[in-house]
N, C-alpha and C positions, 0 to 999 in steps of 0.2 A: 627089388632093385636097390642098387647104393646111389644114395639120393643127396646130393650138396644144398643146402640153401643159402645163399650169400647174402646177409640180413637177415637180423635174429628183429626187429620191429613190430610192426602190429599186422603188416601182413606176411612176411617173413616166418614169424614165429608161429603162426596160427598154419600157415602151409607145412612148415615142417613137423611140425605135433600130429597135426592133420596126417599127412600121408607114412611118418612112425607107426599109426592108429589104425593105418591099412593094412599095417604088417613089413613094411620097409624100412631099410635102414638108413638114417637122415643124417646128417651135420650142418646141425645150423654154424653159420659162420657170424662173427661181429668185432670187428676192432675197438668199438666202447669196452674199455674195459672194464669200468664200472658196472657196464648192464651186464657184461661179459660173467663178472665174478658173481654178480645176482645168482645168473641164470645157472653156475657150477652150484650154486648152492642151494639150487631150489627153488627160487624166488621168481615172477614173473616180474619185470620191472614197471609192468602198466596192468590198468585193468582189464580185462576181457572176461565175460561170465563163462565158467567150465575151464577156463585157459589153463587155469594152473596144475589144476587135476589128471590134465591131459599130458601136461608136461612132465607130470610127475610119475603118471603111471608109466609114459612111455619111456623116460629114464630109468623104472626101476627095470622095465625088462629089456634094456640094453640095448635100445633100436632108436633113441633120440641121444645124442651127444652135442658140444658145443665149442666150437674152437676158436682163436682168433687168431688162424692163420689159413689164407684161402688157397695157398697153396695146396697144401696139404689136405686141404678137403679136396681138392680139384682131383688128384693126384688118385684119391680113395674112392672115388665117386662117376658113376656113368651119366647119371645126368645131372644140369646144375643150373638151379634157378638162380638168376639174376633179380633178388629181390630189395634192391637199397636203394635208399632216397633220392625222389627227384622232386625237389623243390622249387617252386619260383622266382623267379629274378624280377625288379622291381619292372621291367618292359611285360611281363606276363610269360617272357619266353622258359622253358626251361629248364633247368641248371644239370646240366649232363655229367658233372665231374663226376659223382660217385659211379654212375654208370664206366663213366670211362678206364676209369682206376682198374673197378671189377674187371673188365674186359683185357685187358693188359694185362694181369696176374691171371686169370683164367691160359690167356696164350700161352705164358712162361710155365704152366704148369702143366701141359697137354703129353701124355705118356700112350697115348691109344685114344680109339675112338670115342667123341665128346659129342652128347647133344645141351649143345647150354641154349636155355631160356631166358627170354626176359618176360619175367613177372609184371617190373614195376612199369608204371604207369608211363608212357615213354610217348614222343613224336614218330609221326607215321615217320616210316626213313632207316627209325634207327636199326632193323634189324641190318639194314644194307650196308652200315656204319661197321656194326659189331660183326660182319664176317669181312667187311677189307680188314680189319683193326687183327682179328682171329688168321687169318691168310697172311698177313704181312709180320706177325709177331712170333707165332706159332711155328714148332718146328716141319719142316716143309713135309715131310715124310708120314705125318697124322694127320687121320680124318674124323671129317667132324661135320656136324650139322650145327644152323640154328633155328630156332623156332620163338613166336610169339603165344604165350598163354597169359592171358589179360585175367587181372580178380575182379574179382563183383564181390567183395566181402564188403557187409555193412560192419561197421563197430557195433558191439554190444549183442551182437547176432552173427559173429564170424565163422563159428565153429560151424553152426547150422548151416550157414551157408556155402560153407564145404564140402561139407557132407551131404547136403540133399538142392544142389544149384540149379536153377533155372535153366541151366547150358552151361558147356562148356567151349570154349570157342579157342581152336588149335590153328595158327598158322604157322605152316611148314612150304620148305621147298623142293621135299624128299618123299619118296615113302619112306622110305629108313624111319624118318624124324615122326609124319604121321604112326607110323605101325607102334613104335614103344609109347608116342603120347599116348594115343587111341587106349593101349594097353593097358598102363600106368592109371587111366579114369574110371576105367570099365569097370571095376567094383563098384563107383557109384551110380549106375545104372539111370545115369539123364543123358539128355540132349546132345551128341556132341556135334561140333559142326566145325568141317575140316577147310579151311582159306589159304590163299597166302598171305604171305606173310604182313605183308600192310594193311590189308585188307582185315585183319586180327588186331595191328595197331591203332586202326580206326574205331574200329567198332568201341572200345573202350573209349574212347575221347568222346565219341559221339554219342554212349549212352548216358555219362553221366553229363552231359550237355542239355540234353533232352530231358531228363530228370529237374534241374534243374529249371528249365524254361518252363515246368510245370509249376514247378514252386514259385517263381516269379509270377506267371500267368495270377495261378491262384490270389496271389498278395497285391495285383494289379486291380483283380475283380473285385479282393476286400476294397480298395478303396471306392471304387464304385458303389459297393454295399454301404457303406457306412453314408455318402455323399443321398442316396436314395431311401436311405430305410428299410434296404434288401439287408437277409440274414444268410453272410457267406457260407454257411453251414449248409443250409440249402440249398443253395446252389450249386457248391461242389458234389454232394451228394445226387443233386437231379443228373449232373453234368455223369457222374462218375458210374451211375447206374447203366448209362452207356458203353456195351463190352468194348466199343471202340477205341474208347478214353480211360476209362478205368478210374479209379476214386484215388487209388496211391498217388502220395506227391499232391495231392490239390488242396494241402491244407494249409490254409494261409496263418502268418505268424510273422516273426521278428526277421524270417528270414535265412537262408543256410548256412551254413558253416563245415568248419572240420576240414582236413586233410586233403577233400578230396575235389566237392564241386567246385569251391573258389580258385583252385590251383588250378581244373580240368578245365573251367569255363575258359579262364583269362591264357590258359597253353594254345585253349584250342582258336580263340581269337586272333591267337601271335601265329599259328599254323595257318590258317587261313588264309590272314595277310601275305607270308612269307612265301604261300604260293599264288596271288594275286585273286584270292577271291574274296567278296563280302561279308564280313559275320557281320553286320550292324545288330541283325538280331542278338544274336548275343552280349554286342556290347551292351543292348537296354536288358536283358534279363541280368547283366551285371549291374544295372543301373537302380533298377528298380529294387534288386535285395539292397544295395546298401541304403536306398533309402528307407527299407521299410526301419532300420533303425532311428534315423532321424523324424519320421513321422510317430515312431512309437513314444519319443523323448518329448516331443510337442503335445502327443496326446497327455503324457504325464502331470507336463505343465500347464498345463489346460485343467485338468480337475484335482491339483493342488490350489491353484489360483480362483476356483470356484466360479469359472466366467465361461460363459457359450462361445463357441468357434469364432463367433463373428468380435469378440469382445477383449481377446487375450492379445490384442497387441501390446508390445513391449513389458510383458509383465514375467517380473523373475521366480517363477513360482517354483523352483529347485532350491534357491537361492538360502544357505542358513537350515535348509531341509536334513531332519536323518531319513534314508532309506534303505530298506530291508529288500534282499533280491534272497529270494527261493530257486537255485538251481546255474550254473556255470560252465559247464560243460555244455559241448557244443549240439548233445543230444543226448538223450536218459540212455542207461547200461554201460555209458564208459566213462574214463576221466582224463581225455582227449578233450586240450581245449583250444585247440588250432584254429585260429580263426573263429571262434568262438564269438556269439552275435554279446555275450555277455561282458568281452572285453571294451567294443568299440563301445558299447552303454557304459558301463563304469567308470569310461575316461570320458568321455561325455558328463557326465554327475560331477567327475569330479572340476573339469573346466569351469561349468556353472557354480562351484563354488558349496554344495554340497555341504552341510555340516559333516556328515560323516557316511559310511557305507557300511552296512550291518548282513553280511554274506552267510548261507548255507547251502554246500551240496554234499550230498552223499559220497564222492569218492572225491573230488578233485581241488580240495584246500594245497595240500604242498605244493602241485602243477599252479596253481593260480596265486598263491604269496611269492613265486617267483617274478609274478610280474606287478602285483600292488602288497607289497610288503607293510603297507601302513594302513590296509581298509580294514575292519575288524571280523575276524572270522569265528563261526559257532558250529559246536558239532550239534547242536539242538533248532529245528526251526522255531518253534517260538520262540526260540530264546534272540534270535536273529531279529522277530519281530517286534519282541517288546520295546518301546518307547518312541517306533517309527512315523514317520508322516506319513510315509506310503511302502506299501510291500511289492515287490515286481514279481512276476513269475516269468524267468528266462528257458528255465528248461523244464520240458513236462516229465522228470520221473514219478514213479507210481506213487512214491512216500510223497507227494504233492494233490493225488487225485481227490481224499478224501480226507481234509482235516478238519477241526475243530474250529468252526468258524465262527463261533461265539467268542470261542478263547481269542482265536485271534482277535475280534474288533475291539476285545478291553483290553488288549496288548498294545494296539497301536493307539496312536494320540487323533488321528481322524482317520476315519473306515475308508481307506483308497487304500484300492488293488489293481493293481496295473497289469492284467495277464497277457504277455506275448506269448502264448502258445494253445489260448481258449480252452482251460480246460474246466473253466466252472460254468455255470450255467448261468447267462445274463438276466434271467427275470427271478431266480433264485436270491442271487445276490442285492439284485435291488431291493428285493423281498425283505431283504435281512438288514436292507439300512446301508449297503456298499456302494460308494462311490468307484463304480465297475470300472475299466477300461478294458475295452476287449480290443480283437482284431475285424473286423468288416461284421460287426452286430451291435445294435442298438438296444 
């Protein structure tokens, strides 16, 4: 099939590589020129593991190309993912221009029958939108379908999950529109499950919702844990041993981030409202991740200050402090740092006044000196460490699992580790002289 994808980004491009891979012929489209002229040259603009390889092989055998004009891919292409940004607006509602744009030039370019998609992550509604917008624009004489096909792509595990998805979930209002999706997947040989069209819009809002209200739960029980003497490790794993609940997602920590939940939770709260029902729920599992940052910042200052829970009032224990953070990005494998739990910490450090901030991650220095261009950044972790009061760990990649943790406590000036993502073992560490901070274990 001749395949358009509108958004060459992190889901965009991974879909188009992806179904080049299948043996189709794709056009990613993207008006960035800059990622534009990257991507002519080879280059993936972000990280993705295997991305680039994929882009590269299926460029050399002439089934991936990249334009930036949507006409002309519309023009070239029977069907056309609708995959560009939809961002949130400061209400949580959100921001449909790019959607709209796309919709509009899709119209103006309709030469015969069109099945256009929307990929991106969008409000129940929209598909009802994109066919008045496609009927009222488009020339009267052409037909056309549309269809909702929702991603479930993780970062740093995209390609994977392309290739081998837990489902595929097709909302159509055709057969026409079902029979080529149904078609187009059936090489990957999963789940697919045929709705309409809203019913397709939903289900994406409402997984990565739930998702999230698992990660909050979890980070609700750490406090509980820590408050009793209960070890949340434990208990998510007793909880998780049940097929019912399952153990993904129950890991408590600093909290979510990235492109997807924070945008999905606070969409799906503004949708709710705007049809008169309640998400209070959601409003507290929005409640609870942002505070697990503020709670992690207090634990901080609590065992730089060297005082029990009951004893830290008013005490500026950041204050005049260097601290060393392991990890920035909003989860190991990418260098995506959208909403990123390590931003609202670093500006936090720095509010309290902070001597300085001594940073290492593995991919995501350029993305993040765009937004503190004056903290110090190292391509080496110890070298991040050396002369620190305290080390944080924000993000759990692997180059983190198993360091040299002698090295480190003669690196640093007093042995505090602050791990938001629990990846060392807390009676290890005590073992070893570390003034631990973990998440819901003592």
């Amino acid at each position: 099939m001749k395949i358009a994808v509108i958004g060459a980004g992190h889901v965009g491009l991974v879909t188009g590589a992806c179904f080049a891979e299948l043996g189709h012929e794709v056009i990613c489209v993207d008006h960035d020129k800059k990622k534009l002229k990257a991507l002519k040259d080879g280059k993936v603009p972000f990280y993705e593991p295997g991305l680039d390889k994929l882009v590269h092989a299926n460029r050399k055998e002439d089934r991936l190309s990249f334009l930036g004009d949507t006409v002309k891919a519309v023009l070239d292409s029977e069907i056309i993912f609708i995959c560009v940004g939809t961002p949130s607006r400061k209400t949580g509602e959100v921001d449909m221009s790019f959607v709209k744009k796309t919709a509009s030039q899709i119209a103006q370019a309709m030469n015969g029958y069109k099945l256009i998609v929307e990929k991106s992550t969008v409000p129940v509604q929209t598909g009802e939108w994109i066919l008045k917008t496609l009927k009222k624009q488009a020339p009267k004489c052409v037909e056309f379908d549309v269809a909702s096909n929702p991603e479930f792509l993780r970062e740093g595990a995209a390609i994977h999950d392309f290739m081998h998805p837990d489902r595929v979930i097709i909302g159509v209002s055709s057969q026409r529109a079902a029979s080529e999706l149904v078609q187009l997947y059936s090489p990957l040989n999963a789940p697919i499950l045929v709705t309409d069209i809203k019913s397709a819009e939903l289900i994406k809002h409402a997984s990565n919702s739930f998702l999230a209200t698992k990660i909050s739960f979890a980070n609700m029980l750490a406090n509980l844990c820590e408050k009793t003497g209960a070890d949340i490790g434990k208990v998510v794993k007793g909880m998780g041993l049940d097929r019912r609940i399952g153990e993904d997602f129950l890991k408590a920590g600093i909290g979510y981030g990235g492109s997807c939940f924070p945008k999905d939770v606070s969409a799906f709260i503004h949708i709710g409202k705007k049809s008169g029902c309640n998400f209070g729920l959601l409003e507290e599992v929005r409640n609870i991740n942002i505070h697990r940052r503020i709670h992690f910042i207090t634990q901080i200052e609590k065992a730089l200050a060297g005082l029990s829970a009951s004893k830290r009032k008013n005490q500026a224990g950041l204050r005049n402090k260097t601290i060393a953070i392991w990890g920035l990005s909003f989860k190991p494998e990418t260098d995506d740092i959208r909403e990123a739990p390590s931003i609202y910490i670093i500006r936090e450090l720095l509010k309290k006044k902070v001597k300085s901030v001594r940073a290492f991650d593995p991919k995501t220095t350029d993305n993040m000196k765009k937004i503190f261009p004056n903290i110090i950044y190292f391509d080496c972790p110890y070298e991040a460490a050396k002369g620190a009061d305290a080390l944080l760990i924000l993000t759990e990649w692997k180059h983190f699992r198993h360091p040299d943790l002698l090295k480190i406590k003669t690196l640093l000036k007093q042995p505090v580790i602050a791990d938001g993502r629990n990846v060392y073992d807390p009676g290890k560490m005590k073992r070893m002289g570390f003034s631990y901070v973990s998440i819901g274990r003592t």
